[in-house]
C-alpha positions as CSV (number, residue, x, y, z in Angstrom):
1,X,135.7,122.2,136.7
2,X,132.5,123.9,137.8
3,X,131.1,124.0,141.3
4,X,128.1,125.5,143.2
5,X,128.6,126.6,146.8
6,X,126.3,127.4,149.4
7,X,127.5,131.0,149.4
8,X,125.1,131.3,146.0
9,X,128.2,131.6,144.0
10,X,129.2,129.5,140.9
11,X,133.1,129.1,140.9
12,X,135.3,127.6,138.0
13,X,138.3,125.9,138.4
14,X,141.5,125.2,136.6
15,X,142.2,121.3,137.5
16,X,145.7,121.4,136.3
17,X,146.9,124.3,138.2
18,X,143.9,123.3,140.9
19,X,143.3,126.7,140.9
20,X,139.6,128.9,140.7
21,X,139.9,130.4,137.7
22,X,136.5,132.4,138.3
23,X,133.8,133.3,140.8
24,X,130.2,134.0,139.7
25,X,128.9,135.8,143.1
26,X,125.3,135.9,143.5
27,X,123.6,138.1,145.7
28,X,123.0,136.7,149.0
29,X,119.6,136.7,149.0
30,X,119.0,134.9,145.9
31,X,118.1,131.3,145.6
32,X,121.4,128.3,145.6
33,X,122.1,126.5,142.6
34,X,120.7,123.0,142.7
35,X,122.0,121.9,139.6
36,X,124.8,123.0,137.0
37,X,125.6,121.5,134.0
38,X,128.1,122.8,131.2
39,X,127.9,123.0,127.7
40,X,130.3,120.7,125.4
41,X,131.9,123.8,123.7
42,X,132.2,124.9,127.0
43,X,130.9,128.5,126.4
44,X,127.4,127.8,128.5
45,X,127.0,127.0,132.4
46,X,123.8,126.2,132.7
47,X,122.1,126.3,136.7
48,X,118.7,125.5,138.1
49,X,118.2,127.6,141.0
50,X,116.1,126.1,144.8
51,X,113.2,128.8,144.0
52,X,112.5,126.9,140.4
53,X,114.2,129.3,138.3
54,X,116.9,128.6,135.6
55,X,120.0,130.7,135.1
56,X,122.5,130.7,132.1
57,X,125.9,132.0,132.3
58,X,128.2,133.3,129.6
59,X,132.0,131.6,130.5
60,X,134.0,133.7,127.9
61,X,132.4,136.7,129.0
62,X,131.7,135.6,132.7
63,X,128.6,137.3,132.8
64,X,124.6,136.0,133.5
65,X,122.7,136.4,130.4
66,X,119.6,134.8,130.9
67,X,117.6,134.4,134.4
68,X,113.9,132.3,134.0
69,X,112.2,132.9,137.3
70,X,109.4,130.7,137.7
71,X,110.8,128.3,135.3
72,X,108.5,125.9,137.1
73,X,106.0,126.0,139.7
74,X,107.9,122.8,141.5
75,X,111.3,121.6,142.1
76,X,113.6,121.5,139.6
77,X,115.1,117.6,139.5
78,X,117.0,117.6,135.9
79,X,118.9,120.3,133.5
80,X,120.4,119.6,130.5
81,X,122.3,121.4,127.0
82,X,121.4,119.9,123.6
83,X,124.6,119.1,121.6
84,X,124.5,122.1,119.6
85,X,124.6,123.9,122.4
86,X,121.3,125.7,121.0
87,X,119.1,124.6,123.6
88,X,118.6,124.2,127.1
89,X,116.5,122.3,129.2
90,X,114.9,121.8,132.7
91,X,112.9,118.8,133.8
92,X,110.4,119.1,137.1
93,X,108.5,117.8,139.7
94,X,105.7,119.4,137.6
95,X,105.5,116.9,134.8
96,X,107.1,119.2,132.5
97,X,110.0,119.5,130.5
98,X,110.1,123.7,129.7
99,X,113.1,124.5,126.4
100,X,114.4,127.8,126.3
101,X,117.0,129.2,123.7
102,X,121.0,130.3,124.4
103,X,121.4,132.7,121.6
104,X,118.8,134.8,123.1
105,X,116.0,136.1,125.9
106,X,113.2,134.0,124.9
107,X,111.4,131.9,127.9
108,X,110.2,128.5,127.1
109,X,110.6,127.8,123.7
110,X,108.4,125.0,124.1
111,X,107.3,123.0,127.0
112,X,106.6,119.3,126.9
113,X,103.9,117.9,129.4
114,X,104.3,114.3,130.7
115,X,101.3,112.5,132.4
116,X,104.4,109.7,134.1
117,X,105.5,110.5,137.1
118,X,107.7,113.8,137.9
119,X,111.1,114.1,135.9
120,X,114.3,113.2,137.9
């Protein structure tokens, strides 16, 4: 199990020996994560930050590979993983859906603009 905390840390925890497993500390000046989603192979965590940025995590090597600041110049309502685990995804307040790739650094690799009503 994955959990955020207001300390700006992402912890992971074992639910059979209901133990945390890890602790992902963040500095205490950066942002909370909003929202955290996992990927299916579980080898992604996957976090949208409260200052709009997005923030992927390695689990096997426990490290932060990728930080999008700016990801979006409004609130971050909905993150997702595509099930190849190739992709991820964050949805805003901004009418925009913004894709960015796991394997490596690249920002945005497309963004989708929606004229509907913000994404949540």
């Amino acid at each position: 199990m994955i959990s955020g905390a207001g300390d700006n840390s992402i912890k992971i925890f074992d639910l059979e020996t209901k133990k945390q497993v890890h602790h992902f500390v963040e500095a205490q000046e950066e942002p909370m994560a909003s929202k955290i989603v996992v990927s299916k192979n579980g080898k992604w965590i996957v976090c949208a930050c409260e200052d709009n940025s997005v923030k992927l995590f390695d689990i096997e090597t426990k490290q932060q590979v990728n930080h999008i600041l700016d990801a979006h110049p409004e609130k971050i309502h909905a993150i997702a993983i595509s099930p190849d685990n190739k992709y991820f995804v964050s949805g805003s307040q901004d009418r925009s859906i913004q894709i960015f790739e796991t394997q490596n650094d690249k920002e945005a690799a497309n963004s989708i603009n929606y004229a509907h009503d913000s994404i949540e």
